[in-house]
C-alpha positions in Angstrom: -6.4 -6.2 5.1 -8.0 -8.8 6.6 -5.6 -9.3 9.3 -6.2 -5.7 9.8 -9.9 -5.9 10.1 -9.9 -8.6 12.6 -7.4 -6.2 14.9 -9.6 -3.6 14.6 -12.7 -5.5 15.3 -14.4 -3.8 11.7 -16.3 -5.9 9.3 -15.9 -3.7 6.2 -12.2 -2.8 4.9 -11.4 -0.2 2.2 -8.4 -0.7 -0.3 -7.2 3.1 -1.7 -4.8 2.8 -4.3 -3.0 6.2 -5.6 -0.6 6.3 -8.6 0.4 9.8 -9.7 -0.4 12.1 -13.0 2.5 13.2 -15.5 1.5 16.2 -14.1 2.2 15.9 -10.3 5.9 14.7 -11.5 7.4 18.1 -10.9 6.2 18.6 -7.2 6.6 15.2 -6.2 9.8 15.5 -7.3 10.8 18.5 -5.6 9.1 16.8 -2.5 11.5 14.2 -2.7 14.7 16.6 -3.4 14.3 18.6 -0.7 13.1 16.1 1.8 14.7 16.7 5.7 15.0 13.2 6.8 18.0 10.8 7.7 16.2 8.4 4.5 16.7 10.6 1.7 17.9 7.8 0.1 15.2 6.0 -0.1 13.5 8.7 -2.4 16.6 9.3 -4.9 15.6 7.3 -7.7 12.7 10.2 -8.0 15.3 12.4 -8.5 17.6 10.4 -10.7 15.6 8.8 -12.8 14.0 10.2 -16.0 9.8 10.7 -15.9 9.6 7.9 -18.6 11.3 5.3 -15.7 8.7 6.4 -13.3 5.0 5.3 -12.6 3.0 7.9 -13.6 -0.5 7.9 -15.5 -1.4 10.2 -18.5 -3.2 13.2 -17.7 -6.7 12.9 -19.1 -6.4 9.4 -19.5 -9.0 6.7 -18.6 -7.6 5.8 -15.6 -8.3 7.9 -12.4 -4.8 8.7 -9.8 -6.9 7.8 -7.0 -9.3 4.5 -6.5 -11.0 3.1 -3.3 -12.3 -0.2 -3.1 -14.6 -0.7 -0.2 -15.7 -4.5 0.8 -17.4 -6.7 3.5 -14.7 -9.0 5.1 -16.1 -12.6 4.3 -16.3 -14.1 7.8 -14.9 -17.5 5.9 -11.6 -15.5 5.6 -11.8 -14.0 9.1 -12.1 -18.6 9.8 -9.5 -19.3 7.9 -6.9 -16.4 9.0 -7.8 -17.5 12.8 -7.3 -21.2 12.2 -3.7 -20.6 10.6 -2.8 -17.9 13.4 -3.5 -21.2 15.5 -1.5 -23.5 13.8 1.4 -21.0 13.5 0.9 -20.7 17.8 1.7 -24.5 17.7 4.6 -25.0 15.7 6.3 -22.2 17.4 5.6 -23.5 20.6 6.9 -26.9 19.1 10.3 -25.7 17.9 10.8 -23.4 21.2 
């Protein structure tokens, strides 16, 4: 994210994190069956695999599906991703 941030030329970054409900299982599920694309495969364990195998939260539980985590990049990270970028830059150039 950081990385990211410094591309982008942004100082604040925002994490999102999105794990489904028991109750969602059904239509991501048919989501995943019926998917037109060449990686299918990549979704079949959705289809396979039995709920209890799956990541899914309980309804009603304490934990919400969706959670956003919004920060100020630390400009001593920003530093210290720059210097490394650097150093990479000079071993490649060494070994080249």
């Amino acid at each position: 994210m950081i990385s990211n941030a410094a591309i982008m030329e942004v100082n604040t970054v925002e994490a999102i994190t999105y794990m489904p409900y028991v109750s969602e299982y059904e239509d991501i599920k048919d989501i995943a069956e019926n998917m037109e694309t060449s990686e299918q495969w990549k979704y079949r364990f959705i289809v396979e695999k039995p709920i209890e195998q799956l990541p899914f939260l309980p309804d009603g539980g304490y934990y919400k599906n969706i959670n956003k985590f919004r920060f100020k990049v630390p400009t001593d990270d920003l530093k210290l991703l720059e210097d490394r970028i650097i150093e990479a830059r000079k071993l490649i150039r060494y070994e080249a």
